[in-house]
C-alpha distance (Angstrom), angle and dihedral (degrees) to the residues before:
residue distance angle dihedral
X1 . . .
X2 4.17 . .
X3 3.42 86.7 .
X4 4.07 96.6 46.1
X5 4.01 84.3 52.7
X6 3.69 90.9 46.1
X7 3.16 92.3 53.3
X8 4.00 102.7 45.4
X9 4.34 88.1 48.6
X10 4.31 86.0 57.3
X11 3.93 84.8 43.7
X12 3.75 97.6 47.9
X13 4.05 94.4 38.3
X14 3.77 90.6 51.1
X15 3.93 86.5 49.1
X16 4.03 89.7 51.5
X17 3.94 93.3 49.2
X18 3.72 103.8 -76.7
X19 3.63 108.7 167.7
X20 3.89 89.0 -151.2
X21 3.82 105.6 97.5
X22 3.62 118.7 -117.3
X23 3.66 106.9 -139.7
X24 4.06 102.9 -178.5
X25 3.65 135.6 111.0
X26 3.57 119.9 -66.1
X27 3.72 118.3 -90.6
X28 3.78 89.1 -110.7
X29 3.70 98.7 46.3
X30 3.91 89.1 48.8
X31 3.39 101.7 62.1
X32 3.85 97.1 21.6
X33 3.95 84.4 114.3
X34 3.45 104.0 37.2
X35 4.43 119.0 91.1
X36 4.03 87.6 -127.6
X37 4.05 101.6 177.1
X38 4.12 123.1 -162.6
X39 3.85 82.7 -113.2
X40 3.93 88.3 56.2
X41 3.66 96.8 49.6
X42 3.36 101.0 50.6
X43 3.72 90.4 49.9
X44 3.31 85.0 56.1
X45 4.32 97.7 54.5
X46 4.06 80.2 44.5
X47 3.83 89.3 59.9
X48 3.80 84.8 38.3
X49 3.66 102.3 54.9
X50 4.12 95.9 41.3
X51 3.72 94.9 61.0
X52 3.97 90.1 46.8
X53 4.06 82.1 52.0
X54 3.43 85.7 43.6
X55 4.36 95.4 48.0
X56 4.11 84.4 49.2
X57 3.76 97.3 -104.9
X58 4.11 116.7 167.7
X59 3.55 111.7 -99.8
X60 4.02 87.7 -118.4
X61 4.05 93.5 55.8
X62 4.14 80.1 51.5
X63 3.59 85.6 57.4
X64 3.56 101.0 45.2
X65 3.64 95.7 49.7
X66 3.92 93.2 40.7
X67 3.63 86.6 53.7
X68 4.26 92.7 46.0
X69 3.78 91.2 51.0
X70 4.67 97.6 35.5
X71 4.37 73.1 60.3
X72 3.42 97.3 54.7
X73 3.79 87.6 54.6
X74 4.37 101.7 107.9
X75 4.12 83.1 53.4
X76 3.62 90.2 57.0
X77 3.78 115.1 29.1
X78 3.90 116.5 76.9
X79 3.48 105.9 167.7
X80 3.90 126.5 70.7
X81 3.84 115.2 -157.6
């Protein structure tokens, strides 16, 4: 799971402007396998935003990075309930 979270910070900072290079899978291939639903996602930017409540970030950073990672949504979800 560290690894997972690792992982999703260096995607998310290289989204944001990072200069580090992000040097995973695509988004797509990623989760290609995986039975992702809508309800799963957004559990997922739920868990998301709390701990960045929970770190102290501004409300409008929240937004912005809710907002980067709610567009990535088609690469992610798979399944269409």
């Amino acid at each position: 799971m560290a690894n997972l979270i690792n992982h999703q910070i260096d995607y998310i900072s290289a989204a944001l402007g990072n200069p580090k290079a992000y040097s995973g899978r695509s988004l797509a291939e990623a989760h290609k396998n995986l039975p992702i639903t809508d309800q799963d996602f957004y559990r997922v930017i739920g868990y998301l935003s709390a701990s960045l409540v929970k770190n102290g970030f501004e409300k409008d950073d929240i937004y912005t990075i809710e907002k980067l990672v709610i567009s990535l949504k088609p690469q992610i979800v798979s399944v269409q309930k």
